[in-house]
N, C-alpha and C positions, 0 to 999 in steps of 0.2 A: 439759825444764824440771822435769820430776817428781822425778827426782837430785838435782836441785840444791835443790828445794824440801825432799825430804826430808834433804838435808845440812844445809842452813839447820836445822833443828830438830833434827837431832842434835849440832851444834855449840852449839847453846843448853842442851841435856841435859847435856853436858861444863862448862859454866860453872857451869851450877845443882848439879851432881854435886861439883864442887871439885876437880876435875881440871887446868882452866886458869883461869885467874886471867881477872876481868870486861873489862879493859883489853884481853883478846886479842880480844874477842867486838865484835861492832858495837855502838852504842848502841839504846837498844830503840826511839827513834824509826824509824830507820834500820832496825833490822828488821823491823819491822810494816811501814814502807812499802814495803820488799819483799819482804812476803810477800804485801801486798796487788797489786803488781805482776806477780807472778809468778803469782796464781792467777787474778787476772782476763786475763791473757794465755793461762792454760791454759782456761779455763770460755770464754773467747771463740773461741778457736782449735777446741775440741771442739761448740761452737755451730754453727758456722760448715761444718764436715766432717761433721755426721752431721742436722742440721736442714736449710739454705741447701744443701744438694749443691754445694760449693765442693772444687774437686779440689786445691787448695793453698792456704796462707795464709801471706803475705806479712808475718811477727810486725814489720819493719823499719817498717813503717806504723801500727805500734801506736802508736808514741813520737808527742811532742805534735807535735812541727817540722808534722806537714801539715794536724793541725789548725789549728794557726797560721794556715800558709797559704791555707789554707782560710776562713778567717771574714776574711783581708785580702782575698783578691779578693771578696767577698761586699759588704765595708764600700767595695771601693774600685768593685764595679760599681754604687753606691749612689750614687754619686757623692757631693755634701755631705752626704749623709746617711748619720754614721757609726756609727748607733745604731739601727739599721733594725727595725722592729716585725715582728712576728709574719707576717702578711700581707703585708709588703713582702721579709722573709728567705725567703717560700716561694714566690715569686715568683723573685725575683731565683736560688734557685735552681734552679727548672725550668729557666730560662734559659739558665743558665749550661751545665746536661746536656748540653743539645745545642747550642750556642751561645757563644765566647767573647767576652764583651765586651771581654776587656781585650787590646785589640793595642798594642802599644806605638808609637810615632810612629817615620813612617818616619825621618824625618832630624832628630828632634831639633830641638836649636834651633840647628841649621846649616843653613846658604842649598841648598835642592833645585837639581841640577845643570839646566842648561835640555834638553840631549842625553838623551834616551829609549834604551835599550837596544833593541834589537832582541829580538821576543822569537818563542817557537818554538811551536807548536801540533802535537797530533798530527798533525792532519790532512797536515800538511808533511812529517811523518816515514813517513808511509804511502806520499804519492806519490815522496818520493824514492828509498824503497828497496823498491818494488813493481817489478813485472818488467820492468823498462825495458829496453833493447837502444841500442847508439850511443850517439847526439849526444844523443838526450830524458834518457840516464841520467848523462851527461857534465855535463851544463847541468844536473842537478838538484844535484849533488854540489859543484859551484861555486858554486850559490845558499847550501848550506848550508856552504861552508866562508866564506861572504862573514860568514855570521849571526853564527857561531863569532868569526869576528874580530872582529865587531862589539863581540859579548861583554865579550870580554879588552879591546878597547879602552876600554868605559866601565866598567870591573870590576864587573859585574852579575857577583855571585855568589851570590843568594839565589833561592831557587826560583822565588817567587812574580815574581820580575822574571825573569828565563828563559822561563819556562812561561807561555804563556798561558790564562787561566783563564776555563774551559768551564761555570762553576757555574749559568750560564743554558740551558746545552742540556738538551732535557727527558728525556733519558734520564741525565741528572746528576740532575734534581731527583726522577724518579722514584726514584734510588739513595737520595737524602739520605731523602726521605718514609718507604720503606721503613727506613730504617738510624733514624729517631723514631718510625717507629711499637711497632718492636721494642722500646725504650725504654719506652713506652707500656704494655704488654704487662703486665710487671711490677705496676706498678701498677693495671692495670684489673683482673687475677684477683684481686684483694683485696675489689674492691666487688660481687662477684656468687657468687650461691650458687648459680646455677638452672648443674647440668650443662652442656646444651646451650650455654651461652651461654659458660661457661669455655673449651670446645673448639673456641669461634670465634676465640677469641684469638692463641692460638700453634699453630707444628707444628715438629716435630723439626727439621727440614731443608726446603731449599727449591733449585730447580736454576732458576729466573728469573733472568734477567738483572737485574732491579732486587735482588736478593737479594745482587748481587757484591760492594758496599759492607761488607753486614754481613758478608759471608764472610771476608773479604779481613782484617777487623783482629778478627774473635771469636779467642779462645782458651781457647772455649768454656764460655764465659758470657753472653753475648750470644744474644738471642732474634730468629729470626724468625715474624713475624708470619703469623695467616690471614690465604688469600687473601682472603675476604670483610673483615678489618677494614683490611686494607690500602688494597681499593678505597673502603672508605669516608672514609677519611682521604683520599689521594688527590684524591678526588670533593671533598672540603671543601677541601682545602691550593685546589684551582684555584678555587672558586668562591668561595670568601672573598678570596683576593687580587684579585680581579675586581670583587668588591664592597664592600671595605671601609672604602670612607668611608659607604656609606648607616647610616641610621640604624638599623635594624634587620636588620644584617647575620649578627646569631647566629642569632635565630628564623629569616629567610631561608635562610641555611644548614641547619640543620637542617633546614627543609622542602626543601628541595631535594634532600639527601643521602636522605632520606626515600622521593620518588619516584622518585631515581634508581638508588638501590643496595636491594640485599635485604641481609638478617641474618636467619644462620640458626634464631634462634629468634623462629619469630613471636608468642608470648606475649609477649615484652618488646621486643618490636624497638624501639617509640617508645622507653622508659626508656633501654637497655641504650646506642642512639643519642645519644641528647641527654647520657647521661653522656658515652661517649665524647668529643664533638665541643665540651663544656665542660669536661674534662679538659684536653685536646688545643689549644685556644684560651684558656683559660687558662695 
């Protein structure tokens, strides 16, 4: 972009000089707006590489189209509410971070078929092609060529009707917990100055099994979480869902997460908590 920007003004040098005639040149609206285009994609780009540690930058994402997009799912997870205030916009987008509201309907406004696909789960795929021997590995291969037809027969071709979905087993919700809390991260080193307390928040790498989520789709940008702020989220994700019609299930939580987890600095463990866990709940 730097060529280009300095062509841009040396092409205006040749108009102003009398070289080429003004008609050859853009109009000056037209060139202020891109030069204003062009330098704030270079000052954002240079932002972004030597401040943020971002190891490339994606300039196609400059242009407005995904802002667009962006402020429509915003208005439309608003639902009637297409004017969304300040406090309802920072809301709806934590939300949306880790969470999509907007799935689209499965069948439209067409009649949903009465016949269910059949649908496949790991756990099916483990015992069928785990070391079977004979007739046990015969009859597993036949169960699953029955599934497969079943398939093709009600053309279930979309994942989510294939697959059966595990988002309740708890070595799934420890992946998801971990894969928000890393999310989290981010934002929480912004509200603390105390050392100790910053170095509870992240760490370079992690070889946990709840860690495989975030591994699996970073491309390395994505944070994983300490282990102490993980347990402590964790410790809240179950005990809030456990209790959250009572009426004071925040203060509850927090006292709970309190006597059940430590944080590694105990100067601010109450503050540094009850941020967290109003953060994170909010």
């Amino acid at each position: 972009l730097r060529p280009s920007y300095g062509g841009l003004d040396e092409w205006e040098r040749e108009v102003q000089s009398g070289k080429i005639s003004k008609d050859m040149f853009l109009t000056q609206t037209t060139a202020e707006g891109l030069r204003v285009t062009m330098r704030s994609t270079i000052d954002l780009t240079e932002h972004l590489l030597n401040n943020c540690g971002y190891d490339y930058v994606l300039t196609a994402k400059f242009n407005q189209d995904p802002l667009e997009r962006f402020f429509g799912k915003i208005r439309q997870a608003a639902c009637e509410n297409d004017h969304p205030d300040m406090p309802t916009f920072v809301q709806l987008y934590r939300m949306l971070m880790v969470y999509s509201l907007l799935k689209p309907p499965k069948f439209g406004n067409c009649q949903a078929l009465t016949g269910e696909a059949p649908q496949l789960d790991f756990s099916f795929f483990k015992t069928t092609f785990k070391n079977q021997e004979g007739e046990d590995r015969t009859s597993s291969l036949e169960r699953l060529k029955e599934k497969v037809d079943g398939l093709i027969t009600t053309e279930a071709w979309e994942c989510d009707e294939v697959v059966a979905s595990d988002e309740s087993q708890p070595e799934v919700v420890d992946c998801i917990v971990y894969y928000v809390t890393g999310f989290l991260c981010r934002k929480l080193g912004k509200m603390f100055s105390c050392e100790i307390c910053k170095e509870s928040l992240s760490v370079s790498s992690a070889t946990q099994k709840e860690a495989s989520l975030t591994t699996c789709k970073t491309r390395g940008g994505l944070i994983h979480p300490n282990v102490h702020l993980y347990r402590i989220l964790h410790c809240a994700e179950k005990y809030f869902s456990e209790h959250m019609n009572d009426l004071n299930v925040f203060w509850d939580t927090v006292d709970y997460v309190l006597e059940s987890c430590a944080f590694p600095c105990s100067q601010h463990e109450n503050e540094a908590v009850s941020k967290v866990l109003h953060y994170y709940v909010s």
